[in-house]
VEXLUMNU-75214 format. One record per residue (C-alpha): chain; x, y, z. Coordinates in nm, 4 decimals, padded with zeros to 6 digits. Each point is the difference from the previous one (the first is absolute). Layout:
+-------+----------+----------+----------+
: chain :       xx :       yy :       zz :
+-------+----------+----------+----------+
:     A :        X :        Y :        Z :
...
+-------+----------+----------+----------+
end
This chain:
+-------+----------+----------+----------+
: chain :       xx :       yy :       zz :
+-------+----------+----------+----------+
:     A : -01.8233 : -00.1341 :  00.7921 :
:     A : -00.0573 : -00.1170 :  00.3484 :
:     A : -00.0440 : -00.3026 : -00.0788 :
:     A :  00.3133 : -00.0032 : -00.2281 :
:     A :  00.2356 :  00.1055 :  00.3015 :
:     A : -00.1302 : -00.2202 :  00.2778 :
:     A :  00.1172 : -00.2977 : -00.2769 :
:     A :  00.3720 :  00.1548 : -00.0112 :
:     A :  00.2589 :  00.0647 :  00.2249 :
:     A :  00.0899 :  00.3703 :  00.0358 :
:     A :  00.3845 :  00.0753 :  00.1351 :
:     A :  00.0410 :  00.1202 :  00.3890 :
:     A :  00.0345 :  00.3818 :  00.0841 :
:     A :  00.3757 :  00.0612 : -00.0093 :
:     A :  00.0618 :  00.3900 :  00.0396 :
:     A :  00.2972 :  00.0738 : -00.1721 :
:     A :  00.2235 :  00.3288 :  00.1999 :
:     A : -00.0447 :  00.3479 : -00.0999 :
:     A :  00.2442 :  00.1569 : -00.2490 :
:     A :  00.0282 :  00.3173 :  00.1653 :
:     A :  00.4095 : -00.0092 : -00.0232 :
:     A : -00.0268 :  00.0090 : -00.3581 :
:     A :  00.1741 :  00.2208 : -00.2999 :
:     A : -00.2938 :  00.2708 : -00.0872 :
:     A :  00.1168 : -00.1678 : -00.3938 :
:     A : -00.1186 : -00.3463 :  00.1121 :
:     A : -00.2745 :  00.0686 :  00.1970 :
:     A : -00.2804 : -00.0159 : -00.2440 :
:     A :  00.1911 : -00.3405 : -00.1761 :
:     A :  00.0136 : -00.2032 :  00.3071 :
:     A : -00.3516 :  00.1153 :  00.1563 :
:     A : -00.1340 : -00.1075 : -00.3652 :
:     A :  00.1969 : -00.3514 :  00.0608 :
:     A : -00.1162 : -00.0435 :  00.3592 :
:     A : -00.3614 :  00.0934 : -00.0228 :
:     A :  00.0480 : -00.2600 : -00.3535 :
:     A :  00.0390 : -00.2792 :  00.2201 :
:     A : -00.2123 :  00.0629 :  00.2569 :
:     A : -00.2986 : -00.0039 : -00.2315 :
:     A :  00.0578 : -00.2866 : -00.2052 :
:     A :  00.0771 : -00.1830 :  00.2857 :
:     A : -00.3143 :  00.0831 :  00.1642 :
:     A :  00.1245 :  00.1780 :  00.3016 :
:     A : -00.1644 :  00.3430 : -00.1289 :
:     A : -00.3788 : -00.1942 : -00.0477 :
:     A : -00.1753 :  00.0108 : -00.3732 :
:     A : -00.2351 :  00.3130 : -00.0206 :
:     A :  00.1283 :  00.1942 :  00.3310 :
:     A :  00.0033 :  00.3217 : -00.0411 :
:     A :  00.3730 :  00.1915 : -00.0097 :
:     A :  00.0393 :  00.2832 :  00.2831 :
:     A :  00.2800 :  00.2558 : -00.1573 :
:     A :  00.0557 :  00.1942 :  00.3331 :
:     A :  00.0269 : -00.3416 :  00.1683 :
:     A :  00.2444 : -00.1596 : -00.2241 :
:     A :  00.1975 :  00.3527 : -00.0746 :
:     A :  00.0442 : -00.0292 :  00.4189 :
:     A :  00.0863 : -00.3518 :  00.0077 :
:     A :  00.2780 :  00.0186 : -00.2503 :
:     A :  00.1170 :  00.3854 :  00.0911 :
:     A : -00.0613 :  00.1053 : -00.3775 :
:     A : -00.1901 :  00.2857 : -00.1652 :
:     A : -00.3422 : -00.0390 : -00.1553 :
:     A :  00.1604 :  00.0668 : -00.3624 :
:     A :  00.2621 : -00.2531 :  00.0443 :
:     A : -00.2689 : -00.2669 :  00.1417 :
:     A : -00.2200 :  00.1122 : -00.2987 :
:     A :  00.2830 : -00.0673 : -00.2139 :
:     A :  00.0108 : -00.3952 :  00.1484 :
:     A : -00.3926 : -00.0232 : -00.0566 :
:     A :  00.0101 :  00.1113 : -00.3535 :
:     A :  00.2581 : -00.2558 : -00.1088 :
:     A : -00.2669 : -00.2352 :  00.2561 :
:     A : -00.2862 :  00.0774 : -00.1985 :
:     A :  00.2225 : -00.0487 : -00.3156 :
:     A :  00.0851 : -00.3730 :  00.0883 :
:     A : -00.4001 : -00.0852 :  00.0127 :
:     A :  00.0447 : -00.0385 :  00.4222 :
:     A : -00.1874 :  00.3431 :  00.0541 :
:     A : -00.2998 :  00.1574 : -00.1123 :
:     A : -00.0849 :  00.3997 :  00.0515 :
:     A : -00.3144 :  00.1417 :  00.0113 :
:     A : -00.1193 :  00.3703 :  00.0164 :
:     A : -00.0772 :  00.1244 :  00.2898 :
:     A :  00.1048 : -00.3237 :  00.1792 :
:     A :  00.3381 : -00.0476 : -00.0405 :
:     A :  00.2075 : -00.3506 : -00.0424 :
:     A : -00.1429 : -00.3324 :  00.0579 :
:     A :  00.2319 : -00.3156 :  00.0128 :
:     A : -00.1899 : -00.2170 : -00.3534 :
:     A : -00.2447 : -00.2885 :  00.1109 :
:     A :  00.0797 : -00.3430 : -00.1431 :
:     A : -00.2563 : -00.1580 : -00.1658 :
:     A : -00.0105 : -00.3574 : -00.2210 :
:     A : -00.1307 :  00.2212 : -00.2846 :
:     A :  00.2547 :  00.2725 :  00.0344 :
:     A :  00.2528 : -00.2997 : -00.0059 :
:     A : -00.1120 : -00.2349 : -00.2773 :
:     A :  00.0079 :  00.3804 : -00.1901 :
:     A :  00.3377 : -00.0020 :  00.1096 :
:     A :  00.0842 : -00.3307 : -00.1779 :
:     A : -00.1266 :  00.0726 : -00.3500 :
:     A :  00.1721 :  00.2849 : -00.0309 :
:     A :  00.3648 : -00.1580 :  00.1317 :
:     A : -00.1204 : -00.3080 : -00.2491 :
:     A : -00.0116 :  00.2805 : -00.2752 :
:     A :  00.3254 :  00.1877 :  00.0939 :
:     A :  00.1971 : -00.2861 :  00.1503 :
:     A : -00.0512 : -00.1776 : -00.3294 :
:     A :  00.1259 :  00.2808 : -00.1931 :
:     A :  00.3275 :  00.0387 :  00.2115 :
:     A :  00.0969 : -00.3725 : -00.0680 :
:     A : -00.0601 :  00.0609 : -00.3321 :
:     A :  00.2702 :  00.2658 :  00.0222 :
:     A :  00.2215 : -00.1074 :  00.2698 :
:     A :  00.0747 : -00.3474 : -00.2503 :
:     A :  00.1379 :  00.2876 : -00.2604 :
:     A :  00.1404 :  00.1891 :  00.2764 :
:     A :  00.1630 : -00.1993 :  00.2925 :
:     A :  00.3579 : -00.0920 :  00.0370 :
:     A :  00.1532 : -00.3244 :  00.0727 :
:     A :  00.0716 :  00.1372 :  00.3527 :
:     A : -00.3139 :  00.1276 :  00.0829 :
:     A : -00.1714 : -00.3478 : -00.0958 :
:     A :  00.2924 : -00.1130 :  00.2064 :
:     A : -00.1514 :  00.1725 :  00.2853 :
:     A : -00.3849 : -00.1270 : -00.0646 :
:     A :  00.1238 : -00.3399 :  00.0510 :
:     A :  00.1908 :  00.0793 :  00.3286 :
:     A : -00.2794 :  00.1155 :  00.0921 :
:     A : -00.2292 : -00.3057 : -00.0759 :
:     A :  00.2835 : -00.1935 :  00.1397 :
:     A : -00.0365 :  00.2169 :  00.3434 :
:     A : -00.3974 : -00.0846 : -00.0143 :
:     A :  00.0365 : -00.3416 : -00.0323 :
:     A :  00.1520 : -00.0326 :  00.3358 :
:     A : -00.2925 :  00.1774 :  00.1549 :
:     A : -00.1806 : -00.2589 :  00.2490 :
:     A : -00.3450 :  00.1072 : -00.0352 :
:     A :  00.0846 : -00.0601 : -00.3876 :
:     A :  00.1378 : -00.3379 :  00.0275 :
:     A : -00.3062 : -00.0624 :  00.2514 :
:     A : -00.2406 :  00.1323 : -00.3251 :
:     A : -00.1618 :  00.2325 :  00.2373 :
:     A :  00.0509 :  00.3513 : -00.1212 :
:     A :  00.2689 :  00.1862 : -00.2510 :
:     A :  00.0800 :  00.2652 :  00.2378 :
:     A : -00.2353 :  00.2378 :  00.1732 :
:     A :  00.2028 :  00.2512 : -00.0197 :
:     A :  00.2207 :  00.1388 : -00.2632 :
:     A :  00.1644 : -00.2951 : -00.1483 :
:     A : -00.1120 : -00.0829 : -00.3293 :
:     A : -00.1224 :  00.3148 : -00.0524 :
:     A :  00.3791 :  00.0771 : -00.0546 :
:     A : -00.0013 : -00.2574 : -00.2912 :
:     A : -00.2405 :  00.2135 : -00.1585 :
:     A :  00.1765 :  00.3417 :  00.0609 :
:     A :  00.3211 : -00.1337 : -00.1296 :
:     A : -00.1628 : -00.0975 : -00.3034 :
:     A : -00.2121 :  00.3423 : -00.0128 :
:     A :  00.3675 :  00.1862 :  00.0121 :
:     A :  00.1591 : -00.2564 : -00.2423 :
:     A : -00.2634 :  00.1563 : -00.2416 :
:     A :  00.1957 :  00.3132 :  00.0039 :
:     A : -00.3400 :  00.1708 : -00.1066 :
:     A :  00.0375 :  00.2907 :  00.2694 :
:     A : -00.4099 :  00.0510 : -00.0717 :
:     A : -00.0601 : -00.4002 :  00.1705 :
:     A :  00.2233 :  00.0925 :  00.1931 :
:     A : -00.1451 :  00.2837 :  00.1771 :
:     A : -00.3838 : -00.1453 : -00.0545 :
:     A :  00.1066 : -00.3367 :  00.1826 :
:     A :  00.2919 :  00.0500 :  00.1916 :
:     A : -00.0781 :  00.3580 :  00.1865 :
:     A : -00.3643 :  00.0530 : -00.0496 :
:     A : -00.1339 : -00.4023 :  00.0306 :
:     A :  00.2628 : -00.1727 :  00.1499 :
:     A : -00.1225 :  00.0758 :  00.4165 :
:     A : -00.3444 :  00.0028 : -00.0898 :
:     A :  00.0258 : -00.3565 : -00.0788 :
:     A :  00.2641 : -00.0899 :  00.2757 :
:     A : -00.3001 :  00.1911 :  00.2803 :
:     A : -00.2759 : -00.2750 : -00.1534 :
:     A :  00.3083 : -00.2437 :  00.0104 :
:     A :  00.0878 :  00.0112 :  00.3635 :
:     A : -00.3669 :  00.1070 :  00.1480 :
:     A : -00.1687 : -00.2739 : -00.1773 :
:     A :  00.2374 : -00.2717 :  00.0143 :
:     A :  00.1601 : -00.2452 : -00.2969 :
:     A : -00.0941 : -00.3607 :  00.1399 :
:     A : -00.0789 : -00.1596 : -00.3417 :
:     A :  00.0004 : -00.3520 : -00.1476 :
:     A :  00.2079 :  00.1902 : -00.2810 :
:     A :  00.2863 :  00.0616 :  00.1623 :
:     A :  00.2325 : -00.2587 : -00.1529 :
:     A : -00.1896 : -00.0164 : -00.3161 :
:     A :  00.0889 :  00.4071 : -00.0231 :
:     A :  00.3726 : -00.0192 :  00.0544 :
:     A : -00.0015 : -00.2524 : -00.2892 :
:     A : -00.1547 :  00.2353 : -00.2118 :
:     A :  00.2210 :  00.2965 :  00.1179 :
:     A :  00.3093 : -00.2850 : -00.1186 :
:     A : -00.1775 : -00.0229 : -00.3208 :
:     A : -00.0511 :  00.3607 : -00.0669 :
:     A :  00.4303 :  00.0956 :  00.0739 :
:     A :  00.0323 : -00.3339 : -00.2715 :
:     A : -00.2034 :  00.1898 : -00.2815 :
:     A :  00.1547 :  00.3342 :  00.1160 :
:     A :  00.3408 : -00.2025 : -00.0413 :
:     A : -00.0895 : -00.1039 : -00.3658 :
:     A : -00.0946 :  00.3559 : -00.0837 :
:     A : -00.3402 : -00.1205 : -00.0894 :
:     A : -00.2234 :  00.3047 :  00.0957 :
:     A : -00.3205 : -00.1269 : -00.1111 :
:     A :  00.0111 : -00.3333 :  00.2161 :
:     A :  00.1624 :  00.2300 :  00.2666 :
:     A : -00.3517 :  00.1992 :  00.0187 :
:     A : -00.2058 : -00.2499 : -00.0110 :
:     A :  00.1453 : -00.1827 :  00.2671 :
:     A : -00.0240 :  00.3218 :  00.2270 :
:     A : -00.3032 :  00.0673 : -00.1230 :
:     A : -00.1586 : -00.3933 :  00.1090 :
:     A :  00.2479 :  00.0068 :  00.3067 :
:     A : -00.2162 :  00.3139 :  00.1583 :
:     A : -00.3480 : -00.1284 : -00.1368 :
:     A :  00.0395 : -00.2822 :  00.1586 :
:     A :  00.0484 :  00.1901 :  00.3327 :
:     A : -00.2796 :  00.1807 : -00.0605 :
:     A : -00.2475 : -00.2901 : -00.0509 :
:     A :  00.1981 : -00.1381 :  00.3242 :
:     A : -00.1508 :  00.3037 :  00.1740 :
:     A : -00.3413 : -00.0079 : -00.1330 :
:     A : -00.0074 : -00.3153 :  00.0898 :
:     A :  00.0956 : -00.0081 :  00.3073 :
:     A : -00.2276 :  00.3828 :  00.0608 :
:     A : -00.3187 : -00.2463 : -00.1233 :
:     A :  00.0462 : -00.2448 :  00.3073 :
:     A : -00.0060 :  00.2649 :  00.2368 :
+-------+----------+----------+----------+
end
């Protein structure tokens, strides 16, 4: 794993303020959102070790209500607890990660599937403002990387609520979604599949479009293979 993040850039320390002037009723919401980002964007480091007293100090809240952020933490994959240890922030890993993209090839699959008997005419609407938004991205147009950060992740989550199967829903939007956004921004996106993807993510609205659910998933399902043989392939040369 070393080796893994001395190849990728990790984001700078940015300490975001204390939310000691917080409602009590929001407290455990936005300490759950804050310490979110802060993880997947690497400023909280893979596999450190999480200090309750400290962090119950730092954002003036009581252990319950930090223990209520941590749960929901550990919920979203981004934390691990142990007995007699306490929380750990996960460690990334390339097989942790190509795990990661079978089972969104599996479920991603199965929410185009639905979301081609399921979506409206607006919300396909949407998808393609959205590609039309990507498309003006430099590093894009440049073929150098399909966002590092969020971007066409959102693609996918639109189509994961167009579904309307609450179950996906949950599974990749709540529980999946930030796992793979932390291995998104910590390792980095440079690939000579950027603009290849976004033609695939085109291709994908068209057969939502035409309501045909089987091409639908098996679009997804080659469109996030062929990330993951992008990664292995790129892990291998390492």
């Amino acid at each position: 794993m070393t080796k893994l993040r001395s190849k990728f850039k990790i984001v700078d320390n940015m300490m975001p303020a204390p939310v000691s002037n917080l409602k009590v009723t929001t407290r455990a919401e936005t300490v759950f959102t804050d310490l979110r980002q802060r993880i997947v964007e690497g400023e909280i480091a893979m596999g450190s070790k999480i200090s309750e007293p400290e962090l119950a100090r730092y954002y003036d809240i009581s252990r319950s209500t930090l223990r209520d952020a941590l749960s929901r933490l550990e919920g979203s994959g981004l934390l691990e607890r142990k007995a007699n240890i306490g929380y750990r922030v996960v460690t990334l890993s390339t097989e942790k990660l190509l795990e990661l993209f079978r089972v969104r090839e599996s479920l991603e699959g199965m929410a185009c599937y639905l979301a081609a008997q399921n979506m409206t005419a607006a919300q396909i609407a949407e998808l393609r403002e959205l590609l039309a938004d990507h498309e003006k991205n430099e590093a894009l147009q440049q073929g150098e990387a399909y966002f590092q950060k969020a971007g066409d992740l959102d693609f996918h989550f639109k189509i994961v609520f167009g579904s309307a199967n609450q179950l996906l829903i949950r599974l990749l939007c709540e529980e999946l979604y930030y796992l793979v956004r932390m291995y998104r921004f910590q390792f980095g996106m440079a690939s000579p599949r950027a603009k290849k993807a976004f033609t695939e993510h085109h291709n994908i609205i068209q057969a939502i479009e035409d309501k045909d659910g089987e091409l639908a998933e098996i679009l997804m399902r080659r469109h996030i293979s062929a990330s993951r043989l992008n990664v292995e392939k790129r892990m291998n040369t390492l």
